[in-house]
N, C-alpha and C positions, 0 to 999 in steps of 0.2 A: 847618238842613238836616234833612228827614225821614232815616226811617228807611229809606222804598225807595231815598231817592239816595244815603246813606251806602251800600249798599251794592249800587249798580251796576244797581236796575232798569233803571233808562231806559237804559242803554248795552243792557242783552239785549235789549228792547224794541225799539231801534234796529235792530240786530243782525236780527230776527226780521223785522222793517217791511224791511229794505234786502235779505234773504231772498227774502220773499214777492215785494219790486216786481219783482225779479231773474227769477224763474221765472214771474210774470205777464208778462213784456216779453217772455220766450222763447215764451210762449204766443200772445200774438201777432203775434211772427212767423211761429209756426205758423202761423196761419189767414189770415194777410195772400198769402200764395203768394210767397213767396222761394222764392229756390233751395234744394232740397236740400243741395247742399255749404257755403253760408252755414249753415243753420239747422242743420248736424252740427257746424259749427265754433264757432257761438254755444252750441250744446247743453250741448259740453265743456270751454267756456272759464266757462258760467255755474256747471257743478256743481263741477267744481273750484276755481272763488271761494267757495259755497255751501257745498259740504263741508267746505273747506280740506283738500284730498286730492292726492298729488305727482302721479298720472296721473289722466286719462280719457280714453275711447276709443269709438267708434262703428262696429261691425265686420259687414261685410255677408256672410251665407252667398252664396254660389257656388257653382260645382258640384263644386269639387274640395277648396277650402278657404275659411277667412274672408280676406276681404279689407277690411288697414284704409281707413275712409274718410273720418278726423275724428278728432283727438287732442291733446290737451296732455298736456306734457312730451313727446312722445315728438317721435323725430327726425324733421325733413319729410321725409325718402327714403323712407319708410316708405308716406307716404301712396297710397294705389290697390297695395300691395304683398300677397301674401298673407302672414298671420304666424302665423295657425296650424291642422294640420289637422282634418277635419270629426269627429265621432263621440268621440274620446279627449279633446279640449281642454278647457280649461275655458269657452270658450264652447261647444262643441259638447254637454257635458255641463249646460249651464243651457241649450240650446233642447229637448233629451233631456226635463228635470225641467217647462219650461213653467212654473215660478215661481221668483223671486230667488234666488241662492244668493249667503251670505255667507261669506266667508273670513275665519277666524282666524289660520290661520298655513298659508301655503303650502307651507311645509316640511315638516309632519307633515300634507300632504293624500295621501288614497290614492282619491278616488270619481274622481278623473281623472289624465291623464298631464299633468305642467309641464310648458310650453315653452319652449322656449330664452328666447323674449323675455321671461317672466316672470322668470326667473332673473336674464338679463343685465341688468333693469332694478332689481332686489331688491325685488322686490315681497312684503310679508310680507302685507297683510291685503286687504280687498277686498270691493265688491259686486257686483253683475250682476244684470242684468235682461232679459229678453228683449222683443226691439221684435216685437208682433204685429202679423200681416197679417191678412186678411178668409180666405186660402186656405192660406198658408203663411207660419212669420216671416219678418220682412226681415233682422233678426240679433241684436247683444248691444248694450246697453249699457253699459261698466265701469265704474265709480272705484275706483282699488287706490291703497296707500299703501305708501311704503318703511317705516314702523315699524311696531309691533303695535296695534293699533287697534280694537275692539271698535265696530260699527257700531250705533247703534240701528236701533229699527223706525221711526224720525222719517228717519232717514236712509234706509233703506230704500224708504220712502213719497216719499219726494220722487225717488230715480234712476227707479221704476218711475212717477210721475209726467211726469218728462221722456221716460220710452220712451215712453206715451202720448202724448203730445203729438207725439214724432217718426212713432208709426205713423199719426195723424191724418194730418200732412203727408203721406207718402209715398203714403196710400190715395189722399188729394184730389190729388195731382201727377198721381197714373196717374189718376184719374177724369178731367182735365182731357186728358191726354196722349191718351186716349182718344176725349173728345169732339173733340178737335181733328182728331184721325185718321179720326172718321166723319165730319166736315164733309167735309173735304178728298177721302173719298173715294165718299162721296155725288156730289161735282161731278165728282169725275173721270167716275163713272160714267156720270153726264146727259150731260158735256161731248163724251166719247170713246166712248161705250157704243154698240153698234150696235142700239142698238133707239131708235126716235123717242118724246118727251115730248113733250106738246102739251096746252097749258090753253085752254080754253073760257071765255067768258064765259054767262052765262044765253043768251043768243040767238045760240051757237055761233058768237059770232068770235073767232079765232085771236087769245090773251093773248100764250103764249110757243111757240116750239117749237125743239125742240135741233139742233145741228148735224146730226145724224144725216138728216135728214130733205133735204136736199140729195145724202146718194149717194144717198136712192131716186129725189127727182123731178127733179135737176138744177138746185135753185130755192134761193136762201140764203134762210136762217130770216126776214130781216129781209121779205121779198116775202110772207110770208102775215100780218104782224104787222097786224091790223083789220080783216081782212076774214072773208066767209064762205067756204063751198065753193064757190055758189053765183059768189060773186063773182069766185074764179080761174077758174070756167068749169069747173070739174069736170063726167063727166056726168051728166043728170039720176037717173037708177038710182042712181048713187052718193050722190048730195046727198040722196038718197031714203033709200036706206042711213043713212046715219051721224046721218041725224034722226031715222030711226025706232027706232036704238039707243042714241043720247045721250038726247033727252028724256023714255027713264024712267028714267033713272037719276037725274036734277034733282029731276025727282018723288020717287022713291020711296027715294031715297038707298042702290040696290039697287046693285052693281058689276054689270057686264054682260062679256060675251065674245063677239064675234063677230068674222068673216071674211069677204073681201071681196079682189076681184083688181083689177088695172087694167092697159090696154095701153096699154105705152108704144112707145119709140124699140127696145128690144131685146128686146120680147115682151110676153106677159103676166107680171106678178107677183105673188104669191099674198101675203098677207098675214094678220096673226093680231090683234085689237087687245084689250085689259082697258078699262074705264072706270070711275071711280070718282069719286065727289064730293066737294065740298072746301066746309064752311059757314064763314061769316064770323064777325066778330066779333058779331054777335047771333045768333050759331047758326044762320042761315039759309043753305042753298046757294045760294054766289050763283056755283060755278066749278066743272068738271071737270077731270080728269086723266085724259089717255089715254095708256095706252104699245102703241105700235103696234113687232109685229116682222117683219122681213120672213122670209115664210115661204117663197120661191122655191125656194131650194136643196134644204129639206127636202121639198117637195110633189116635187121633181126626183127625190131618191133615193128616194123611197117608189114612183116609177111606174119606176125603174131598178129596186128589189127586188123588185116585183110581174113585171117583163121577166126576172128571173134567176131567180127562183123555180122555172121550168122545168130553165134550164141546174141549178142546184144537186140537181135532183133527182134528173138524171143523175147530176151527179158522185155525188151518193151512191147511190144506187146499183150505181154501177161499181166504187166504190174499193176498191180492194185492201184496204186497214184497215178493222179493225174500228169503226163510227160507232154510238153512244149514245147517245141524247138523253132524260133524264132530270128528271123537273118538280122543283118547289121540295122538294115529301115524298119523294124520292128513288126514286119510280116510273118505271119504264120506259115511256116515250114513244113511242119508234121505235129503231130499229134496222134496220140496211141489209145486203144478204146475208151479206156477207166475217163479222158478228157472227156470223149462222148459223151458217155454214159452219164459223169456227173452234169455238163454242160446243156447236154440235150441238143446240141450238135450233130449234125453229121460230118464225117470226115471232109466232103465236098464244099459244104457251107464253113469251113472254120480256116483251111488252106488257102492264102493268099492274101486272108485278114487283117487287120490289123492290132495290137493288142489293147486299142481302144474298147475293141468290143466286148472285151470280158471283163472289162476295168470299170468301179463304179468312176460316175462325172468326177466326184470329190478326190479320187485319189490318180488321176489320169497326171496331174504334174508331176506328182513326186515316183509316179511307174517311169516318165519319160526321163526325169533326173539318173534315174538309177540305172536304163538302159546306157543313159551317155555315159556314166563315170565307169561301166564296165568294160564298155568298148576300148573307151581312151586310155584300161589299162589304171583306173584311179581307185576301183572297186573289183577286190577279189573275190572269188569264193563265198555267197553272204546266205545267212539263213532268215529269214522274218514273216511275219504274219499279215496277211491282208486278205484282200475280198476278192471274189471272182462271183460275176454279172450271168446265170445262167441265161439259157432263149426266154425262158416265161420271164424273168424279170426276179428271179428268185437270186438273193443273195447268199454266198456258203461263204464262211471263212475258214481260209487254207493255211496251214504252213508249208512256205515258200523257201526250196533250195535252188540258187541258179548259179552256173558255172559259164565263163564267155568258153565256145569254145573257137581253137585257133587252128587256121587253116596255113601254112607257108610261113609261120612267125606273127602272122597280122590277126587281128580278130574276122571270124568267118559270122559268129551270130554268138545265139545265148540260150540255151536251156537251161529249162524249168520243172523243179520235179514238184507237185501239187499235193499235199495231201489233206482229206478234209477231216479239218478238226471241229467239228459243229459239237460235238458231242462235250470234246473239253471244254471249250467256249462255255457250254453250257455248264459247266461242271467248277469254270474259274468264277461266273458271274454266279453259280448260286452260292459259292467260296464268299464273294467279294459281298454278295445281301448277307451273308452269316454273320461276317467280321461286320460288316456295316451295322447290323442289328446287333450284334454282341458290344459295340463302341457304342452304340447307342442307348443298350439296355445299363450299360457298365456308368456310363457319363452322364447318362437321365434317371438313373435309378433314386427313386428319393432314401434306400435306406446306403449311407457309406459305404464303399468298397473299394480294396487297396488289392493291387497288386503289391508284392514284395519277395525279393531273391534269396537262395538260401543265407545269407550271411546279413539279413533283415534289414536291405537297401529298399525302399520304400518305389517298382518299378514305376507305378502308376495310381495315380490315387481320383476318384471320381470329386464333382464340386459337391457334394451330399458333402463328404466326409469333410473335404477341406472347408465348407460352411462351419463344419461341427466345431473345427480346431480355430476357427477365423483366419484360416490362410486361403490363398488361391492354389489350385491341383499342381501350377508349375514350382510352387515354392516348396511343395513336400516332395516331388521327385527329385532323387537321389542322395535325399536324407536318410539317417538311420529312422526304423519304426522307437527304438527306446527313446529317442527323444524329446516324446512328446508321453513320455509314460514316468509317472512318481518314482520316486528311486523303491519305495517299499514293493512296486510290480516288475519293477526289470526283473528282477531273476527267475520270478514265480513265470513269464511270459519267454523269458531266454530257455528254459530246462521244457516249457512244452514245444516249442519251435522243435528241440532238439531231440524229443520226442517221436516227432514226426517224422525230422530227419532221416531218424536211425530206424524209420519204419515201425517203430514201436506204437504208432496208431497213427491212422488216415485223418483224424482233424479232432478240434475238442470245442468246449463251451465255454465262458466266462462272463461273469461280469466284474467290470474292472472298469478304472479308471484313466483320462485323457488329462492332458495340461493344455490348456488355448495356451493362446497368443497373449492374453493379457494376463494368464496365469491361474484365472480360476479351472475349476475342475469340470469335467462332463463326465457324468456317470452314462456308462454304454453296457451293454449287452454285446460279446464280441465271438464270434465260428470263424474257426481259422480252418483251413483245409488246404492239404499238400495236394500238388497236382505235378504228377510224372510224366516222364518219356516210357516209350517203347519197350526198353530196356529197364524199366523200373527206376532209374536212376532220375531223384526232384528236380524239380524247373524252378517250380516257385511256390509262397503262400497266395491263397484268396482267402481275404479279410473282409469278412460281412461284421459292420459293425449299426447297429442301432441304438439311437439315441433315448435315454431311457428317461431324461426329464420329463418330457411333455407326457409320457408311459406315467410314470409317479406323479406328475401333476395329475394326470385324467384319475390315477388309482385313490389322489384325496380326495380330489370330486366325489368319487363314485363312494367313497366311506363318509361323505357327507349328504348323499343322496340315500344312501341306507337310513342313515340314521335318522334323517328327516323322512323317509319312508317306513321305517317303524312308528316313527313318533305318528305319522298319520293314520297307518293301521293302528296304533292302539287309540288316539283319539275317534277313530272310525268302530271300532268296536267299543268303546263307552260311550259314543254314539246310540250305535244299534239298541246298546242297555237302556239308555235314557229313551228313545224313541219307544221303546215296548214299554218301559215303567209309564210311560206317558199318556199310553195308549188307554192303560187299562186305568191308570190313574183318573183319564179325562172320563170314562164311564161313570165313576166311583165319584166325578166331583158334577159331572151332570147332574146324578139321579140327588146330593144333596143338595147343590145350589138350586135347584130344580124347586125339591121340595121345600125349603127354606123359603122359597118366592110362595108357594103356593101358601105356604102353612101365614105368612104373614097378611098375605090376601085377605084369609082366614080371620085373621084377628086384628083387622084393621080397625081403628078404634082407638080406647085411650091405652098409653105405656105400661104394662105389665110386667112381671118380671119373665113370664115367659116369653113374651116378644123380644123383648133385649136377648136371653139367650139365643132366641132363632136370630137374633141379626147379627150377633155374635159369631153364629155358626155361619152365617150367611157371609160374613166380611172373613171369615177366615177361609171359607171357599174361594172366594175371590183371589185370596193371598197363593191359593194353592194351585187354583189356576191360571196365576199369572208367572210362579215359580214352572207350573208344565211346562207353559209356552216358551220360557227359557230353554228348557233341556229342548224341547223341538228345534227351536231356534239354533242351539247349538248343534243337536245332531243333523241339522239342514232336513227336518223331515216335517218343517210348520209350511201349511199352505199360503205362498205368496199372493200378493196380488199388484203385478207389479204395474207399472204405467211409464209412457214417455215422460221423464221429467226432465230441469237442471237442477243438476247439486247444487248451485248456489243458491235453488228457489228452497228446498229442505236448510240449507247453515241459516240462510234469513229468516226464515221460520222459526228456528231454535234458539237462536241468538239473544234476545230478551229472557226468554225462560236460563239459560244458559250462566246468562250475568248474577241474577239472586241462586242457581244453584251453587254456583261458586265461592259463592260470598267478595265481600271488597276488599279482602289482602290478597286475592287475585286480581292478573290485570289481563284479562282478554284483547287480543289484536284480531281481525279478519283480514286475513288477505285474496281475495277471492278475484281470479282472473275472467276477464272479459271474452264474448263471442266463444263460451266452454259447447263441445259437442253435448248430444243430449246421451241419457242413460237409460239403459229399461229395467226398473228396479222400484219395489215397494218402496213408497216413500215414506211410511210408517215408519218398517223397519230400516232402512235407511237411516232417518232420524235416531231410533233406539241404537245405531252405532255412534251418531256421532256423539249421543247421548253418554253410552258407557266409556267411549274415549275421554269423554270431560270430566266424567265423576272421577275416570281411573287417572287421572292427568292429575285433579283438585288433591285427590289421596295421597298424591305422592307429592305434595307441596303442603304439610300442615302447616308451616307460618308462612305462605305463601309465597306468590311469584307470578312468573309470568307464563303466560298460555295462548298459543298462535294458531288458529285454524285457518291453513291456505289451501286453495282449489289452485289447477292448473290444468294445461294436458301436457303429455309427455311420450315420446316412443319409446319405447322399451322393447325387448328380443321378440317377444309377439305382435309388437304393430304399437298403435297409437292406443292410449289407455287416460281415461281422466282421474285427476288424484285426488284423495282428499286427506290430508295431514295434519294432526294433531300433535304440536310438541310443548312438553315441559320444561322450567328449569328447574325441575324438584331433584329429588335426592337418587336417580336412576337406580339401573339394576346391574349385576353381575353376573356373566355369560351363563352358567347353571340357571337361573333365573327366566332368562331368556329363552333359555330353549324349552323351559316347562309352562311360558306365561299364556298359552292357550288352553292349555288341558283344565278339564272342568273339575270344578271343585279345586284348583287350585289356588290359592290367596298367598299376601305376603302381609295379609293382614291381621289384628291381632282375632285371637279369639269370637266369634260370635258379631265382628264387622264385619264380615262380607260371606256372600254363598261361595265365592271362586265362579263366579257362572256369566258374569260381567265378561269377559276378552273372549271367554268360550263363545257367546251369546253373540258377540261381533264378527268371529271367527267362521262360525256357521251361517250368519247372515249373509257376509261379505261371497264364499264361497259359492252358498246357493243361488247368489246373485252371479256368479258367471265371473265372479273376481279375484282379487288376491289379495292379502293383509301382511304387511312383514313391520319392523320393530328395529330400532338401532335405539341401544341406549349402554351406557357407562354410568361405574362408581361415580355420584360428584357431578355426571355432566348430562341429566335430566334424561330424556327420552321421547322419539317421535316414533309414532304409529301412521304407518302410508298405506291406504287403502290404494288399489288399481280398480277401475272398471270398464268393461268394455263399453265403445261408445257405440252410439247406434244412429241406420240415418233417419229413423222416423222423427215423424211432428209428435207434439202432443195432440191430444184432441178435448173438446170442452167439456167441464163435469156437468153430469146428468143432472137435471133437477130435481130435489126431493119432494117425495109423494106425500103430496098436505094431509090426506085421506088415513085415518088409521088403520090397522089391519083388523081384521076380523071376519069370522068366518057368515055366511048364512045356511049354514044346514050342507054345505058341501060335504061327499062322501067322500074319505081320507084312508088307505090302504096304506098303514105303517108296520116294516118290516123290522125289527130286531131282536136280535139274539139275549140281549142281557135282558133280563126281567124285570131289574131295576128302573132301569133311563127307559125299557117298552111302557112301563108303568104309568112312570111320568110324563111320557111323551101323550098319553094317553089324556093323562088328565088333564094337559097344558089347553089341548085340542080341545075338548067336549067342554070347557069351560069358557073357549072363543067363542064357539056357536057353532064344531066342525062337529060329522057323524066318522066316527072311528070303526076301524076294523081293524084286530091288530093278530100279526102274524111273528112267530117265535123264530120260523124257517123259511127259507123261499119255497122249499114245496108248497106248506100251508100257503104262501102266498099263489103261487101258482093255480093252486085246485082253486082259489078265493075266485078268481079273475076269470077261470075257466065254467065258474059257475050261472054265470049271468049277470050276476045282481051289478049295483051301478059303483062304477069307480071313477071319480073326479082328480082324483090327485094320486100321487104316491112317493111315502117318506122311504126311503133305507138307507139302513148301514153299507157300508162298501164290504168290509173284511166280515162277513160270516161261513160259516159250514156249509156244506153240499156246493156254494157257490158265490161270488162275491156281486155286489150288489150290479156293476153294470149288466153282467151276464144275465142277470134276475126282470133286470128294465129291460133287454132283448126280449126275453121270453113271455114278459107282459106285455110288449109294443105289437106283438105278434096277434095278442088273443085283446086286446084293447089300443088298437092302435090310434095315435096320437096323445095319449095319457103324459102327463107332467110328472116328472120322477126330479124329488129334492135327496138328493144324498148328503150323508152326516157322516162323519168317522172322526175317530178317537187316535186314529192314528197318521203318520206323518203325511203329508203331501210328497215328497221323494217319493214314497213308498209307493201310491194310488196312483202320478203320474207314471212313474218308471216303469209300472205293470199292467199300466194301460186300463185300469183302471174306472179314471174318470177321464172325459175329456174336458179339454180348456173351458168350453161353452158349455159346460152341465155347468146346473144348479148348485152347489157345492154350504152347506155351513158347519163349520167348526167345530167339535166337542169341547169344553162345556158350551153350553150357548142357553141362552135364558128363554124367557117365554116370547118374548116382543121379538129377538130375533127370529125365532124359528120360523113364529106365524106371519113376520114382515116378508121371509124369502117364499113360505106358500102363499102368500096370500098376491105375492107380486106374478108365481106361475101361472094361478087361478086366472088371475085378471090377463095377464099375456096369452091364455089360452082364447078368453072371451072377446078380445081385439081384435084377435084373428079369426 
């Protein structure tokens, strides 16, 4: 045994021989013309014997993916299947590359995406080749293997070998597929074509001639087969004809064309013939070819367009539209009035133009696009809307009809029929602001609104409504409307929809309830309304829905602003009562405290038991006139006197007095903030709140506690306000409490402890001062009283110095005006006991005739509120007949009341009923002197 058979030549040999015959035998079958589907199936069966590879596959592009069409190993269902798409695949990516791509390992590939079928079949290694076409591939070739496989370029060489061979076959199928398809439709065309074929012999007798030739002469083909013209009896002219055009063509092997008519049974017929020669097998002409067409119809319409060519030129020149007729270079041809007219053109100036000139700049490309693609035959028949450039510069827009028309087969130009739609234009943009503003009113609307279809698919819903439900408007379109409704409303909301439906009423009302998003409720107010077609037949609902919370929140407000507004009308009318009991009270306690001073005067001296009574009477006076000033107080009708101060300069004021009122099982704190704005407010009264705060704070702590008065500033809904707060840890109150603890005369106290006139007395203070007083207190968890006041930006200014001088009079003449008898009485005696001369008057008239009498008047006292006239109007009327005179007014009644009515002014003299004797004659005696200064 050699050395090549010890080791296996001849068996590779073999191997290589049974190879080769393998892919020689698929070759030809390539060129033998098998099927296609045989020669894809031998393809895959030969490389995978060949290769010894687990798959192969023969996969055809398409237009959306490969389609397999030839495969071993793979499953028959497969076959005519698509398996994988075009562009990412790894066949789409070896038709991309145009040469073989070999796979190492599918697993670590990234130049394409795997496909499901390569995975599910474990394909690790692999070749491909692409089958090429003459225009485009037909598709891939594969051999993949389940192991790791390392392919040479011998292997290589042979898959792109079998693609060649398959793109052979496929090119020669369709080359066959082809010629077979122009046989077949070559005969259709002779057989059924309406144009006559007719072969000649050298001495023009009829070889063949096609059916056609029977609907022109009524004669089957087979009746002219031998003969001549001549011999059917054609007439002479004719036979004359077609000899004098056939035999030069025999001759000269020149095609000819000529035309030629004949009368028959239904006219004459016009005709159109080609002739061409046919040489034989020693190149000599021994035959013609005529294709004769019948030209009847067409010779019919060209004398029908020649007879309308008139009528048309009416019509254009009558029609209403604008008519343009423009050659191939897009020059203006003609044009017919209505052009004019709209253009403002004349015929002379528009002829020759171009149609740049009526085109705006902006739309001159896409005018030149559209002349090209009609010409070239790419652009039919088109309808569209554009602009046309009058002479002034006026733009119109038209809608635009243009047809190419054709002169010989070819394009000749392009007309244009114009007509001006200014009107609809105008008619579509005030359409287009309607809907614009109706999207806008419907989308921006702040109350809800739902479109919804009869069968209550929710079409459109604004962001109002979808805020309401906590969704966005795209998440409720094309839900159900019950969706978002209680199961206890569906039906009551299903039976009125259907209501509507059935015409049984145009819309209704409700209020009803929603489910949000996170489940809770929204109470709405909902108007449903159907809205129809033409035909009365529903479109849809309009759902007007409004949100009724914020509606019932404002509705408690408003029952709590009642209620708090009765409470002020009736504390404003036990007001008004305390302000009058006051009034008449302060007269009644003038004329005793009055007399009670004088009467003691009197008996000054040693203690008596009638002294003790008048001081008795005298300290009960007191008592009574400091209970009026309360009710004033409270009904804000006592005369301020207010001044720039700080709150904090009044709590440090009070603060010592404040600690022994309390006693020491209270524990007082101040907290009082620094750099506070100033206030303009009686500091008196002032103090007498923070005062009835601490008493009413101590009362509500019998075994004590503790007690905080803080200052601060703070903004609040009207601006910045300075505070001042009083809180307890006593035994608080209970909301009924609360809402009664201003009103007068009210207590929580026992019996014969208190007047009720304490938080009133604050209440009115606080008020008449330009402020505000509120209250939070609970069962068990004490109570704070917050004063508000407005700040202000004045300074303080410095206090006056008191006059060391006592008052008294020297004989000054004193004009004292009042009504009461009582307090005139004593006003009288308080005077003439100073050292003043009185005159006293019951009425302003008396006082009037007094002043117009002559005599001397130094001063003058009055009441503000009496008969015929109230007191300022009284100091007019003396200022007039004494002018300059000093006028001190007194009243018994409120300061609200004297300012509000104009009264008194700020800079009058002004003192208080009751008022004692030092007072009265301190304020005359300060006018006297201010008179003498000046």
């Amino acid at each position: 045994m050699s050395l090549a058979m010890a080791y296996g030549v001849p068996t590779v040999l073999d191997a290589l021989r049974a190879r080769n015959a393998a892919i020689a035998n698929l070759g030809r079958h390539a060129v033998s013309g098998v099927s296609l589907t045989s020669l894809f199936d031998e393809a895959c069966s030969t490389l995978a014997h060949v290769l010894d590879v687990d798959l192969t596959s023969v996969v055809e592009e398409q237009a959306h993916a490969f389609v397999l069409r030839a495969g071993h190993g793979l499953p028959a269902d497969l076959i005519d299947c698509s398996i994988a798409p075009l562009g990412t695949s790894l066949a789409g990516f070896t038709l991309d590359q145009g040469e073989p791509v070999v796979l190492v390992d599918v697993n670590a590939e990234t130049r394409f995406e795997v496909s499901e079928a390569l995975t599910t079949t474990g394909v690790i290694s692999g070749v491909t080749v692409p089958i090429r076409g003459p225009h485009r591939p037909f598709g891939v070739v594969s051999v993949l293997s389940c192991t790791e496989r390392r392919f040479t370029e011998a292997d290589v060489v042979i898959v792109r070998l079998v693609a060649n061979m398959l793109a052979g076959a496929i090119e020669s199928e369709r080359a066959r597929s082809t010629i077979r398809t122009g046989d077949h439709v070559l005969t259709e065309l002779v057989e059924h074509g309406p144009d006559i074929l007719i072969r000649f012999d050298r001495k023009l007798r009829y070889l063949y001639v096609s059916p056609a030739i029977e609907r022109a002469t009524g004669l089957a083909p087979r009746h002219f087969i031998g003969r001549t013209n001549e011999d059917l009896g054609m007439p002479a002219e004719l036979c004359e004809l077609w000899r004098r055009e056939l035999e030069p063509v025999l001759g000269t092997g020149e095609p000819r064309r000529f035309d030629f008519s004949h009368d028959g049974p239904e006219g004459t017929r016009f005709f159109e013939s080609h002739a061409v020669s046919e040489r034989g097998p020693d190149g000599s002409r021994q035959s013609l070819v005529v294709f004769t067409r019948d030209r009847t119809k067409a010779r019919q319409a060209e004398l029908a367009r020649l007879a309308s060519e008139a009528r048309y030129r009416e019509l254009f020149e009558r029609a209403l539209d604008m008519i343009l007729l423009f050659d191939t270079e897009g020059r203006i041809i003609d044009v017919n009035p209505a052009a004019e007219r709209t253009l403002g053109y004349p015929h002379s100036e528009l002829v020759g133009q171009r149609y740049e000139l009526i085109v705006p700049p902006e739309e001159i490309r896409e005018a030149a696009q559209r002349l090209a693609l009609k010409l070239d035959g790419s652009g039919p028949t088109s309808a569209y809307e554009s602009v046309v450039v009058c002479k002034d510069g006026k733009q119109v827009p038209v809608h635009v009809s243009s047809q190419v028309l054709i002169r010989g087969e070819k394009p000749a130009g392009v007309l244009t029929i114009s007509r001006d739609i200014s009107d609809q234009v105008a008619a579509r943009e005030r359409a287009v602001a309607s809907e614009r503003r109706f999207r806008g009113a419907f989308d921006d609307a702040a109350t809800g609104m739902m479109l919804v279809d009869p069968d209550a698919t929710i079409l459109r819903a604004n962001a109002a409504f979808a805020r309401m439900l906590q969704y966005f408007p795209v998440e409720l379109a094309g839900t159900k409307i019950f969706e978002y409704m209680p199961p206890e409303d569906t039906e009551a909301g299903r039976a009125n929809i259907m209501a509507i439906a059935r015409g049984e009423m145009d819309s209704f009302r409700i209020e009803k309830s929603y489910v949000r998003r996170d489940g809770s409720s929204l109470a709405a107010h909902v108007v449903v309304s159907g809205v129809r077609d033409a035909d009365g037949a529903l479109e849809y609902f309009v759902v007007h829905v409004q949100d009724l919370s914020e509606l019932r929140r404002v509705q408690s407000e408003l029952d709590e602003t009642e209620e708090r507004l009765r409470q002020s009308q009736k504390l404003e009318a036990i007001g008004k009562l305390a302000g009058g009991v006051a009034h008449d009270f302060n007269n009644l306690l003038t004329a005793i405290n009055g007399y009670s001073d004088l009467a003691l005067a009197e008996l000054n001296g040693e203690p008596t038991s009638t002294q003790r009574c008048i001081q008795e009477i005298r300290r009960a006076g007191e008592r009574a006139a400091e209970l009026t000033q309360q009710l004033l107080t409270f009904s804000r009708r006592q005369v301020l006197e207010p001044e720039v101060i700080d709150i904090n300069d009044v709590v440090n004021d009070c603060l010592s007095m404040l600690g022994r009122l309390v006693g020491e099982d209270v524990a007082i704190t101040a907290n009082l903030a620094d750099s506070l704005p100033m206030v303009h407010a009686d500091p008196g009264q002032l103090g007498q709140v923070l005062l009835n705060l601490v008493v009413n704070a101590r009362d509500a702590m019998p075994d004590g506690g503790r007690l905080s008065i803080q200052t601060r500033a703070s903004h609040v809904a009207d601006g910045l306000r300075v505070v001042l707060s009083v809180s307890d840890s006593g035994h608080g109150m209970e909301r009924e409490t609360v809402e009664h603890i201003f009103e007068p005369f009210f207590t929580t106290k026992e019996q014969g402890k208190g007047t009720g006139l304490g938080l009133s007395t604050v209440y009115g203070i606080v008020e008449q001062s330009g402020g505000t007083v509120e209250v939070e207190s609970a069962l068990g968890e004490g109570s704070t009283f917050t004063v508000y006041l407005p700040p202000t930006a004045e300074m303080p200014t410095a206090p006056a110095k008191p006059e060391s001088k006592p008052a008294a009079g020297a004989g000054e003449s004193v004009l004292v005006v009042e009504d009461d008898a009582a307090v005139r009485g004593l006003v009288e005696e308080m005077l003439t006991a100073a050292g003043y001369a009185v005159i006293v008057a019951a009425t302003p008239s008396e006082a009037i005739a007094f002043a117009d009498g002559g005599e001397a008047i130094d001063a003058v006292i009055t009441d503000v509120v009496m008969p015929e006239m109230n007191g300022h109007r009284l100091a007019q009327h003396l200022h007039r007949l004494r002018p300059g005179v000093p006028v001190l007014y007194t009243s018994g009644y409120a300061g609200e009341i004297i300012e509000a009515r104009g009264l008194v002014e700020a800079s009058d003299a002004f003192v208080r009923k009751p008022y004692s004797a030092s007072t009265l004659i301190g304020k005359l005696q300060a006018l006297l002197d201010a008179r003498v200064a000046v």
